[in-house]
C-alpha positions as CSV (number, residue, x, y, z in Angstrom):
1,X,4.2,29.0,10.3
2,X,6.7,26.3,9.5
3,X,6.4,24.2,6.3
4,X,5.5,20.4,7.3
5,X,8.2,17.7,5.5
6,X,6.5,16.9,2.7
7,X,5.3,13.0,2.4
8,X,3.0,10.5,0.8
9,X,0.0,8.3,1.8
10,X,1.0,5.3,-0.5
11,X,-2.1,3.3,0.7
12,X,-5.7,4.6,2.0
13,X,-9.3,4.0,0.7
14,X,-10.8,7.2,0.4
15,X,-14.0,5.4,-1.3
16,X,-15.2,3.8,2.4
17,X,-18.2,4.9,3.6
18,X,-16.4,6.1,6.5
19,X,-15.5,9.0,4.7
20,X,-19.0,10.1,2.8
21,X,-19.7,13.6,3.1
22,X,-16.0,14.3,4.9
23,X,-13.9,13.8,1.9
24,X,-12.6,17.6,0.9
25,X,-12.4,18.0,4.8
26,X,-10.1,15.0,5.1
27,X,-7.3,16.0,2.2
28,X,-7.1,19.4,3.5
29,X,-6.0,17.8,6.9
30,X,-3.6,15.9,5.1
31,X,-2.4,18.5,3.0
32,X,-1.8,20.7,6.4
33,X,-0.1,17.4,7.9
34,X,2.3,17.4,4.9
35,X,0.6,15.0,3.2
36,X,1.0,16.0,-0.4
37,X,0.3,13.1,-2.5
38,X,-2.3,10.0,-1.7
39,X,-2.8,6.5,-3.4
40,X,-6.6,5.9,-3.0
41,X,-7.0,1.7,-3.7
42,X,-9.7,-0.1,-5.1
43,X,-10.4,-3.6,-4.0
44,X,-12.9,-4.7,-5.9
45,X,-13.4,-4.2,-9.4
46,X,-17.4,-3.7,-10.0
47,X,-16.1,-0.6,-7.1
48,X,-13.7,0.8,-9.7
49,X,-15.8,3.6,-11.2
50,X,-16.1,5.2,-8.1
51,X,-12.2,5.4,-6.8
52,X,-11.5,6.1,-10.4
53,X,-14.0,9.8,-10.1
54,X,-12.2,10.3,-6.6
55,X,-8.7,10.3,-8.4
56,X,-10.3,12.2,-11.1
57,X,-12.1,14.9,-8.7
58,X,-8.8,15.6,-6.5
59,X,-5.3,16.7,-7.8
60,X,-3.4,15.0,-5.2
61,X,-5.1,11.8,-5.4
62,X,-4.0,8.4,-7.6
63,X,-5.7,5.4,-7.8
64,X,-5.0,1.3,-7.9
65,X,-7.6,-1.0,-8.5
66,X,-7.7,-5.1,-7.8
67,X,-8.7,-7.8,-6.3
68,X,-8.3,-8.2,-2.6
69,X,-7.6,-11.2,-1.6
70,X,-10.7,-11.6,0.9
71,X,-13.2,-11.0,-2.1
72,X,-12.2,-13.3,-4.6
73,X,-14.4,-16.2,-3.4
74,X,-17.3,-13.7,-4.5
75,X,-16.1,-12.0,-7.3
76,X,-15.2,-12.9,-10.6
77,X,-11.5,-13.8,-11.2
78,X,-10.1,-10.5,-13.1
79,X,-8.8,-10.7,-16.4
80,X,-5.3,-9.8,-17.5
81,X,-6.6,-7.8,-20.2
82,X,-9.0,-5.9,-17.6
83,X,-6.6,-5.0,-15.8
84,X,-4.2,-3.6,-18.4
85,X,-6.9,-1.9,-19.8
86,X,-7.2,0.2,-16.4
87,X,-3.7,1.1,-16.2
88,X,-4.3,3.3,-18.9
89,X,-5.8,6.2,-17.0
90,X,-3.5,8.6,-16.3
91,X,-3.9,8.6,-12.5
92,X,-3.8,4.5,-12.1
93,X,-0.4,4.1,-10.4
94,X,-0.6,0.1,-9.6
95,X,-2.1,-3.3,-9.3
96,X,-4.5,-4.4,-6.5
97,X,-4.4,-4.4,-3.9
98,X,-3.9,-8.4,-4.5
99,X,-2.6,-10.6,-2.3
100,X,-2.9,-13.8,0.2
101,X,-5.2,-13.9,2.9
102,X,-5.4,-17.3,5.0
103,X,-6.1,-15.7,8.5
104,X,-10.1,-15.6,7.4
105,X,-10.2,-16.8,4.4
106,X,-8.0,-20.2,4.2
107,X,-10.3,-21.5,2.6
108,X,-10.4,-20.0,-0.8
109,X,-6.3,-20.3,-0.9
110,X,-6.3,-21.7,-4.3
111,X,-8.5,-18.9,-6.1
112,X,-6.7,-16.1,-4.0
113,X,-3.6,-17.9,-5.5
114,X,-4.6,-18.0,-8.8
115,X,-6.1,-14.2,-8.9
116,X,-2.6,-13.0,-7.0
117,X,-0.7,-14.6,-9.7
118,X,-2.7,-12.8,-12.8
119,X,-2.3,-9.1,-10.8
120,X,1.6,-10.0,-11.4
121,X,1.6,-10.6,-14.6
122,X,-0.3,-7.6,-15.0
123,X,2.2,-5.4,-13.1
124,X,4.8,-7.2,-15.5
125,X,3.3,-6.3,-18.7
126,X,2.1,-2.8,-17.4
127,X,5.5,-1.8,-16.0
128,X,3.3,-0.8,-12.8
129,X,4.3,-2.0,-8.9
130,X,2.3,-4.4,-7.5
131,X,0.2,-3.8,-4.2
132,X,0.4,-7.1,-2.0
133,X,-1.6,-7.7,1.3
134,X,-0.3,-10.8,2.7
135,X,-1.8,-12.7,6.0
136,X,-1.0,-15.3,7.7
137,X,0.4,-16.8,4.3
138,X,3.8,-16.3,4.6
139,X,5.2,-19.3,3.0
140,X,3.0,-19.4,0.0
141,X,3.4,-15.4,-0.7
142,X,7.3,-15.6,-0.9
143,X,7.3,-19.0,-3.3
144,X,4.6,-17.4,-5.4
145,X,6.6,-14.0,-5.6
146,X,9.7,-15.8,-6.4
147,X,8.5,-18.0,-8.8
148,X,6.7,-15.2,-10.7
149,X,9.4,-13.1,-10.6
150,X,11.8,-15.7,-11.9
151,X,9.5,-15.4,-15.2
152,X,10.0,-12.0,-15.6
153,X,10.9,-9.3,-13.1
154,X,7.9,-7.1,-11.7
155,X,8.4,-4.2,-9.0
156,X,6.1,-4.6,-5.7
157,X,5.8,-2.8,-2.6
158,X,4.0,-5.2,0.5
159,X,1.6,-2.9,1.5
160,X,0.6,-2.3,5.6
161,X,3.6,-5.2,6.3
162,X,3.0,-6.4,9.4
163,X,4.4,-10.1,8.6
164,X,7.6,-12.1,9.7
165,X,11.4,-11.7,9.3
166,X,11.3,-14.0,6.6
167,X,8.9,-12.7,4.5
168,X,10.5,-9.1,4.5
169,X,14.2,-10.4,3.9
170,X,12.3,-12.4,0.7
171,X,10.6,-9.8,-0.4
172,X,13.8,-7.0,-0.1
173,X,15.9,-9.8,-2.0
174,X,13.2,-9.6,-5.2
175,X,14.5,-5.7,-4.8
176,X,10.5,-5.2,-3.6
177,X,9.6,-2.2,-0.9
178,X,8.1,-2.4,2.4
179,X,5.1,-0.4,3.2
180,X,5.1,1.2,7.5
181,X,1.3,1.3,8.8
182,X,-0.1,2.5,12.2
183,X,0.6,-0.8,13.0
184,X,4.4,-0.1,13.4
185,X,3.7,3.1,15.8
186,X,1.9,0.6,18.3
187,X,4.1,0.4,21.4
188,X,4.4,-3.1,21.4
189,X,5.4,-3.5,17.8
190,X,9.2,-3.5,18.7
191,X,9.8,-6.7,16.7
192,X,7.9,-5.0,13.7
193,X,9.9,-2.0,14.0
194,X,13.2,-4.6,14.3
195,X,12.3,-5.5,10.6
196,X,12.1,-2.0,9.1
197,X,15.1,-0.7,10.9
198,X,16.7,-3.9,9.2
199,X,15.7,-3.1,5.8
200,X,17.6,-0.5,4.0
201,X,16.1,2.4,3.5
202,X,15.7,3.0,-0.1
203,X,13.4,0.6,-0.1
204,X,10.2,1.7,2.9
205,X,7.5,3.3,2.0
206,X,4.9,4.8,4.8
207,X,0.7,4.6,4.8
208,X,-2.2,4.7,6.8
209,X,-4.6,1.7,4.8
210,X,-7.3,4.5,6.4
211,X,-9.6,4.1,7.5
212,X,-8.3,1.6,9.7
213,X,-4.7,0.9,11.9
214,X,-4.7,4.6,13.2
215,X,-1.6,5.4,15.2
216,X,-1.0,6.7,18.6
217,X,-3.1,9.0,19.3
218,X,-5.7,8.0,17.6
219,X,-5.7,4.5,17.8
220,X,-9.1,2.8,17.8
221,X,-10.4,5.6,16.3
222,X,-10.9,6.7,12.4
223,X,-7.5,6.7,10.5
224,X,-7.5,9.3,8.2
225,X,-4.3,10.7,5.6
226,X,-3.1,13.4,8.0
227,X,-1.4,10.8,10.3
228,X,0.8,9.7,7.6
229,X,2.7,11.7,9.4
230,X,2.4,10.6,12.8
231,X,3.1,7.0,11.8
232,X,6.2,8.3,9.9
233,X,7.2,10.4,12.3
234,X,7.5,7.2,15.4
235,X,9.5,5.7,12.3
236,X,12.0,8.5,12.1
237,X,12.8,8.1,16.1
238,X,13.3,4.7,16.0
239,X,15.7,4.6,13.1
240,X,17.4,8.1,15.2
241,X,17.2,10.2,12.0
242,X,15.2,13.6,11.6
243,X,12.3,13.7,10.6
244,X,12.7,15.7,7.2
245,X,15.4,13.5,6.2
246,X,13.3,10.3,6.6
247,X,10.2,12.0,5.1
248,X,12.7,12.8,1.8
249,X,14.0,9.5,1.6
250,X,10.3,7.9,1.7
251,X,9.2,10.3,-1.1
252,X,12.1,9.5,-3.1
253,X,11.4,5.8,-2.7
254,X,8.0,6.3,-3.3
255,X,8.7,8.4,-7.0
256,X,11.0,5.5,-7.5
257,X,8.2,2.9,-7.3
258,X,4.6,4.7,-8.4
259,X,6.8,6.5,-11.2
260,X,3.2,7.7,-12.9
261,X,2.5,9.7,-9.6
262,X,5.8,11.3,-9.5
């Protein structure tokens, strides 16, 4: 039986209740897949116990912990020291997921603002990438990135990118990686496959954000680790290269960025 390229799941949330009971079931499939490595993220920090033990409980499983972006109107605003204070855990590879979220939550722009910009100085004094999830915030997420990195230079991937031309060709300037969801395996996300085949190479990263975006052909259904692989594997055709050689160039990136999980 032939060896699968191996690859990484830089973004899922294995602490969902979608995957209760399932969860030693779910990273054998993705270690059959190919799937040797996965970046479990916390999004709230009361929740961070919990994603921590699921790090702690599988070998091929890291952990971030954050903010998101959508929960910061009920949460309370974390606290640099907090946050440095987790990134001390052996397994804790990055910050947030953190971010800018205006699609359903416009409304609390200035606090997600405010909480996005203490998760970078937190990736700045821990050394750590940042995780961004940025919606239909586009302007505000490249003048925030660029103004904090012009204080002091941070690494950042933008996780599950799905955005516009402009954001991507900011955020590759800042020397930041792009993260390839489901989203990009979708048949009608030519423009969104336009982007990465743009970007250079050394700097994608691939995901599922399981348990949702699963790609074709499980779309609409439960995303799970495993179709890293099927996600990265639409990616590889559309940029015409083999398979193996795109799945070694994404694990090299990733190594480069989550250095702790190397």
């Amino acid at each position: 039986m032939t060896t699968p390229p191996a690859i990484t799941d830089s973004h899922c949330h294995l602490d969902f209740p979608d995957f209760d009971g399932e969860l030693p079931e779910v990273i054998a499939r993705a270690e059959a897949a190919g799937v040797r490595r996965m970046v479990t993220i916390c999004t709230r920090l009361d929740h961070e116990p919990r994603v921590r033990a699921i790090a702690e409980a599988h070998p091929r499983v890291f952990y971030a912990a954050g903010v998101h972006p959508m929960s910061v109107h009920e949460q309370p605003l974390a606290r640099l020291e907090e946050l440095v204070a987790l990134a001390a855990h052996p397994k804790f590879v990055g910050i947030g997921e953190t971010g800018l979220d205006y699609h359903y939550s416009a409304d609390s722009a200035g606090i997600q603002q405010q909480s996005l910009r203490i998760h970078i100085a937190a990736a700045r004094e821990t050394g750590l990438p940042l995780i961004i999830h940025a919606r239909a915030a586009d302007d505000d997420m490249a003048r925030i990135l660029t103004e904090e990195h012009g204080k002091g230079a941070y690494s950042c991937v933008m996780h599950c990118f799905s955005s516009g031309p402009d954001l991507a060709r900011a955020a590759l300037e800042l020397g930041f990686y792009l993260s390839i969801s489901g989203i990009a395996a979708f048949p009608k996300s030519e423009e969104l496959r336009a982007i990465f085949k743009a970007a250079p190479l050394d700097r994608l990263l691939v995901e599922t954000d399981s348990p949702y975006l699963a790609p074709p052909p499980h779309r609409g259904r439960r995303n799970e680790p495993a179709y890293t692989a099927l996600t990265a594997q639409r990616m590889a055709e559309a940029l015409d290269l083999p398979y193996p050689e795109f799945a070694a160039r994404t694990e090299a990136n990733f190594e480069r960025l989550f250095r702790k999980a190397a």
